[in-house]
N, C-alpha and C positions, 0 to 999 in steps of 0.2 A: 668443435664443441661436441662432447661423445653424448649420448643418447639416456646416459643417467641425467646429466645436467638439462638436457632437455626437457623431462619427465618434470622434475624439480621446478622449471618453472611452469609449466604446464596446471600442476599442483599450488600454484603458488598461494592463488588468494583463496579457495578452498581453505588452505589449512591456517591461513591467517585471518579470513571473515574482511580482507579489506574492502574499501569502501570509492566512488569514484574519488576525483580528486576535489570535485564541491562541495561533496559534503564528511571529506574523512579525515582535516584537518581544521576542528575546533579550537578555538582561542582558550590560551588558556584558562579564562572564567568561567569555562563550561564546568557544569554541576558535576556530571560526572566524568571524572577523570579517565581515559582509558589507562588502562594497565600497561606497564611498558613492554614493546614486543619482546618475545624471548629470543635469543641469540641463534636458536633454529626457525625461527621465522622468516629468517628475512630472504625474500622471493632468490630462488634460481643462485644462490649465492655459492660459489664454489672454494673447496678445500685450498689452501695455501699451499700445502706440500702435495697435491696429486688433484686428481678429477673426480673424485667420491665427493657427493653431496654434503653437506653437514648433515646430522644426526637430526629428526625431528622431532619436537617434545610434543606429545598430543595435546592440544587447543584445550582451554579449559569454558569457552564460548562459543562450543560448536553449538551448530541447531539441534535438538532435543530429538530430531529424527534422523540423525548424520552419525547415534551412536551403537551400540551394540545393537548385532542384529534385533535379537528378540526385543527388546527395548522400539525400536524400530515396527514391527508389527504388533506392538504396545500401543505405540502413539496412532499407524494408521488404522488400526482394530478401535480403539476410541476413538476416534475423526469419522467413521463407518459409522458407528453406534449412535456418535452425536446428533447425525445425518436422517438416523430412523427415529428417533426418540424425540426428536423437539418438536414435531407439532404434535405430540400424545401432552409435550411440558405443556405448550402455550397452544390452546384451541381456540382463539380468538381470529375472525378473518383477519383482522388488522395484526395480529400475530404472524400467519402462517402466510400473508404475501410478506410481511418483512422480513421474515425466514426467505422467502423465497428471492427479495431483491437479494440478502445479504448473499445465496451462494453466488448469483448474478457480480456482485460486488466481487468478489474474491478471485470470479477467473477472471476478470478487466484487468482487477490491482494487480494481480499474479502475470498476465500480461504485460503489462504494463515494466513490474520491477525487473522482468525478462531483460529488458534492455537499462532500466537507470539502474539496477542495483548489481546487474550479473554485467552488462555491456561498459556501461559507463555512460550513457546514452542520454541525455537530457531530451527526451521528446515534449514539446505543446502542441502537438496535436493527435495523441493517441485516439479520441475518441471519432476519429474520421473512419476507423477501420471498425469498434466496434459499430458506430451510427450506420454507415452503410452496408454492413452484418446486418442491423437491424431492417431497412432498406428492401435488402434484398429477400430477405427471409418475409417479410411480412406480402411482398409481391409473389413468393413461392406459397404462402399460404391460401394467398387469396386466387390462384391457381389451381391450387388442391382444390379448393370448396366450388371455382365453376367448373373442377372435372377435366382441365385440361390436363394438369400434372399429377402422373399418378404416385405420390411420395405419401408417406405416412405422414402425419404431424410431428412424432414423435420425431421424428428427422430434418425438420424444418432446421431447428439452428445448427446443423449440419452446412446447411446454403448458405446459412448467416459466416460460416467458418470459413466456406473456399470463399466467399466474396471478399471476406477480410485478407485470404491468404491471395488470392487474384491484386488487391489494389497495393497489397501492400508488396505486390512485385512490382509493380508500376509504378508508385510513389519512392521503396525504399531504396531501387535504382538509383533515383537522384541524390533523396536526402541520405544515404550511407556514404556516397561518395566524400564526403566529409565530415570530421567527428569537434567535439568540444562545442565551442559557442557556434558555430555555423553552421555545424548540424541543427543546434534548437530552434535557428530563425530561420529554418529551410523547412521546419517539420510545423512552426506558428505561420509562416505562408502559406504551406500545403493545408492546413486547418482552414485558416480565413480564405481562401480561396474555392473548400469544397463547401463549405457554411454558404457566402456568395453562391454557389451554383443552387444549392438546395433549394432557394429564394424565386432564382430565376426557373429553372426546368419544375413546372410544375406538373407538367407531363408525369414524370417518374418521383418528385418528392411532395408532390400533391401540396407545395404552399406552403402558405401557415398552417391550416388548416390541416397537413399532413397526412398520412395515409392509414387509412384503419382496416382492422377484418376479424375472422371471427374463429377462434381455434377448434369449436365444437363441429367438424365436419365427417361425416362419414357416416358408417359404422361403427358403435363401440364396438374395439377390442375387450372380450375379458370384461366387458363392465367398465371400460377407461374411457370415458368421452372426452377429457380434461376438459370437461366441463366445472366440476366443484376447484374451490382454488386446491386442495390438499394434492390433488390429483397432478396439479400441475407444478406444487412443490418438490414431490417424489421425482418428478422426472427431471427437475433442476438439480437436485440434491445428487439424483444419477450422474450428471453433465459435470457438477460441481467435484467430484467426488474422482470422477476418469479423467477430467481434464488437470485438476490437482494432484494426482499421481505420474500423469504425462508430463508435467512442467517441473514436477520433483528429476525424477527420471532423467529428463533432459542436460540438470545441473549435474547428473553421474557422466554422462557421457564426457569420451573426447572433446567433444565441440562447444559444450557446455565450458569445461576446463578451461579450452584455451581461448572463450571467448569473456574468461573471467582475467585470463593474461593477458588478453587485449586492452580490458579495462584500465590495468595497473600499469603494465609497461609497454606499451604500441611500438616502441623504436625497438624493443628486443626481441618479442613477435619478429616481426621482419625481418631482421638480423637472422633467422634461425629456420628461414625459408618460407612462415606464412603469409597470404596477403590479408591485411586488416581488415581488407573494406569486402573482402568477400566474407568474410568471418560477422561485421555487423550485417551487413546484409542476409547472410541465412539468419541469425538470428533475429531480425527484422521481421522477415515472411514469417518466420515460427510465432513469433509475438502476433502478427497481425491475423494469423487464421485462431489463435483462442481467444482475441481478441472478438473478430466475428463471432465465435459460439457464443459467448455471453452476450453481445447485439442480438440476436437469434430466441437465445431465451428471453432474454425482454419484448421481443418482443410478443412467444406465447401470452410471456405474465400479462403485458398492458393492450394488447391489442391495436396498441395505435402506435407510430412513430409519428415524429412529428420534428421541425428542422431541430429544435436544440440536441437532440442527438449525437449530432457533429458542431458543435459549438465550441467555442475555448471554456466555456462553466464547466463541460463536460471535463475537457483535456484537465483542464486547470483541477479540478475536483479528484481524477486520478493520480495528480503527480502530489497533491495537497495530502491524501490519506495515504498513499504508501508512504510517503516520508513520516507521516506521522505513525505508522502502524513501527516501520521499521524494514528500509532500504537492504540493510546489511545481512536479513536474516532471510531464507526461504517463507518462515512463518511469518513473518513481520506484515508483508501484504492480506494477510489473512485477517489481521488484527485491523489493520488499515480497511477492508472491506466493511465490515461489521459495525464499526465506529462508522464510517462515511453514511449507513442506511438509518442508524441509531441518530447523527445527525441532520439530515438529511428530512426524515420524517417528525422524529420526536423533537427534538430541539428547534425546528422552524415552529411546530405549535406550540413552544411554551413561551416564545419572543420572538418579536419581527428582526429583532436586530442580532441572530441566530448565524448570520455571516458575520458579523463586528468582532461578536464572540468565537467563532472560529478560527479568523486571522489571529486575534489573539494569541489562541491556544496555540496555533502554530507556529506564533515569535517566538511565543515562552520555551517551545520546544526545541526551536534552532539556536536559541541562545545558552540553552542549558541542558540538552538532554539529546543532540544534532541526532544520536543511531536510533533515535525513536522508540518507542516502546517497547519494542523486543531486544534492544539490546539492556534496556535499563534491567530486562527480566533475566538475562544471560550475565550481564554481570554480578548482580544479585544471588542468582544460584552459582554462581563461582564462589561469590565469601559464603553463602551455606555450603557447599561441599566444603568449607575447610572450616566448619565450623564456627565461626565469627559474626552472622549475622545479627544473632544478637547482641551484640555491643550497639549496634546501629539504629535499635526501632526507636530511642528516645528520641533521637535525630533524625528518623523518619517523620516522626509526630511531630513536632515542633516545626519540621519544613510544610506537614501538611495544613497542622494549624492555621500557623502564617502567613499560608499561601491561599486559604478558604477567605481568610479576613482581608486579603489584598483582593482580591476575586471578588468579596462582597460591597466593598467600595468602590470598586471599577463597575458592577454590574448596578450599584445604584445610580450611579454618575450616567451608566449607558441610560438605560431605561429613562429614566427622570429628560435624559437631550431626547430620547427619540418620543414619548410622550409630547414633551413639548414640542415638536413638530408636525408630530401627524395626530395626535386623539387631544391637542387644547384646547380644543373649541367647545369638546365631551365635556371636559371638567378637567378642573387644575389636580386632582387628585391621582394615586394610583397606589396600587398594592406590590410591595416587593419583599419577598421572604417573611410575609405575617406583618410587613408593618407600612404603615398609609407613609404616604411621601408627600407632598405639595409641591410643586413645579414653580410653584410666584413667591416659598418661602426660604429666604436665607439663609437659614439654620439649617436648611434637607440639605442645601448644596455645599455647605459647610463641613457640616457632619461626614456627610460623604465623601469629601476631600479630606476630611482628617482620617476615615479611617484606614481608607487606598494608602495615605502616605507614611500613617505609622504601619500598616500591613507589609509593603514594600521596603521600609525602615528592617523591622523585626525579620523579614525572610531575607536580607539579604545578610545579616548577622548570624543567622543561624545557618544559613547558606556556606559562609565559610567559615565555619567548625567543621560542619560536616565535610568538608573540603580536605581540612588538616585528617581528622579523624579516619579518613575515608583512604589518606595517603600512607595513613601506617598503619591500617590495614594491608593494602596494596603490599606494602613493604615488608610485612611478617608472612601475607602469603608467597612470597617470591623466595623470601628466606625457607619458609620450610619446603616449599619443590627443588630449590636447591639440598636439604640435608638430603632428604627422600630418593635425590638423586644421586648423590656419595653414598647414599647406604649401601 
């Protein structure tokens, strides 16, 4: 096998955006349809009359920073700016820590999709590496402050990184050794078993009660005590900022590449002299030390860790918002960070039943939309590059419509069950979207049942229109990259 066709498959899912194998074959009810691969996609695939590669046709769903240079220092030149400007937009403390969970959020997910969406990697317990990032970092801080350790603050989730990258040589040892379903119940043991220790060694995880300290130590530098929180968004927004160009950068390299050929095809890896499991395994350790720096950050921002840190909510809540940001894309977990803090704070205060409502969201998503947000937005700007998106907003409306009025009878029906369990004793009444509901009356639960079922009636009708609609589309963009390419 000569060393083009190597290259070729090297390149493979780079240039095709593939997906692992759980989540890149949707049924065909899925809302949206992928586009059928182009004839120069398909991985590693070799010429019938010689050893020349097939011809590649540039992806028309690459990631928004994967294109023209300049375009490229477009996108990170705005993602810089975004970074300086958003606590000048939002100067509320409640603004500018959730600014500051969300960069926290983005290098975990971003960690995180290192391995499920570049590896193939199904991990349930990622958050063992950021927790004990958090762990060790807030023991280096509270070091610094009795004088023992002479380190900056500013360097604290520096500790919180090699801790991540220390355990996750230790743990990814094991759990790489095997990949698919074995690997997830060797990574949901390593979880439940460091959760279990947090409990017991109170020594080093201080209990329930956890371990706390206090970032304001020293001498200000320059005026920076990270005492005010703004002080301590900036230096997230820093971390947020180099570690999202490291983890970009990473998917450039060789190892990156052929750790995306591992994903797709592990027997042809092999076949072509690499070893797989050395291949997850660095990529493993590289996850689990940015994994640390965001443990590290959290813990400047909150000053306490405490066990859930390393808990499955944690793991579970990582694997929950990159899939729903979007697996398939670089940007995708970015998307998935932002949402996870947006839910996470806002959406538990406006209902208790704020987890019900999430699993939800997230069926809705694997049932009809599996590449998550970013792809729904990649294939989108593929029918606007070819000019066609408008055919489609009438049938955007109508899906959104439909799917608000399904949305508003399930959110009655939740509300009105969880009422009646925990606040009946308050009063049989309650308030949802402007209008009183009664818990003892008939008609609320009625109502509410009719309007869920004609909601879900009407969006699954309109569902497949836009299905057909959506398929000749497809069909007229394929038709005209084909003229475009006889031209």
């Amino acid at each position: 096998m000569n060393m083009q066709h190597h290259a070729s498959l090297a390149l493979s899912s780079q240039a095709t955006g593939a997906t692992p194998q759980s989540l890149a074959h949707p049924g065909p009810e899925a809302l949206v349809l992928r586009e059928p691969a182009p004839r120069a996609a398909v991985a590693g695939e070799a010429h019938p009359h010689g050893s020349e590669a097939v011809p590649r046709r540039p992806s028309m769903t690459r990631d928004p920073s994967q294109t023209h240079p300049l375009g490229r220092w477009l996108v990170w030149g705005g993602f810089a700016l975004l970074l300086l400007v958003a606590p000048k937009l939002f100067t509320s403390n409640l603004s500018v820590t959730m600014l500051s969970q969300m960069g926290i959020a983005i290098i975990a997910c971003l960690s995180y999709n290192m391995l499920l969406g570049q590896g193939g990697m199904l991990s349930f317990g990622h958050a063992v590496y950021t927790g004990l990032g958090s762990y060790l970092a807030i023991h280096a801080l509270n070091a610094v402050g009795a004088g023992t350790l002479a380190l900056p603050v500013s360097l604290v989730p520096l500790v919180g990184g090699v801790a991540g990258l220390v355990f996750a040589v230790l743990f990814g040892y094991v759990t790489t050794r095997k990949s698919g379903t074995p690997f997830a119940m060797i990574t949901l043991g390593m979880a439940e078993l460091v959760f279990a220790m947090s409990l017991m060694f109170s020594e080093f995880f201080g209990g329930e009660a956890g371990v706390s300290g206090n970032r304001v130590v020293g001498q200000p530098f320059w005026g920076i005590s990270f005492g005010p929180a703004v002080q301590v968004y900036y230096l997230i927004a820093a971390y947020t900022f180099v570690c999202v160009v490291l983890m970009f950068a990473f998917t450039q390299t060789p190892l990156g590449r052929i750790l995306n050929a591992v994903r797709d095809n592990p027997e042809r890896v092999e076949f072509i002299g690499y070893n797989t499991q050395r291949v997850r395994y660095t990529a493993f350790i590289i996850s689990g030390f940015f994994a640390g720096v965001a443990g590290g950050l959290a813990c400047l921002l909150f000053e306490i860790v405490t066990a859930e840190v390393v808990g499955a909510a944690r793991s579970g809540a990582y694997l929950l918002f990159t899939f729903l940001g979007g697996a398939t894309f670089f940007f995708g977990p970015i998307i998935g960070g932002v949402l996870m803090v947006l839910a996470s704070v806002l959406l538990s205060e406006l209902t208790k039943a704020w987890l019900l409502y999430l699993g939800l969201i997230f069926l809705f998503m694997v049932m009809y939309a599996p590449g998550g947000i970013a792809s729904l937005f990649m294939m989108n700007l593929r029918v606007a590059a070819f000019g066609k998106l408008r055919q489609l907003w009438v049938s955007y409306l109508a899906l959104a419509v439909t799917g608000l009025v399904a949305l508003a009878g399930a959110g009655a029906l939740i509300e009105m069950v969880y009422h009646l369990q925990l606040n009946a004793a308050a009063s049989d009444e309650l308030r949802f979207l402007a209008v009183t509901l009664n818990v003892k009356a008939v008609d609320c639960w009625f109502g509410a049942a009719f309007i869920l079922l004609t909601g879900l009636g009407l969006f699954e009708l309109t569902r497949r229109q836009f299905r057909q609609q959506w398929g000749r589309i497809q069909e007229e963009i394929e038709k005209d990259i084909q003229r475009r390419e006889l031209a």
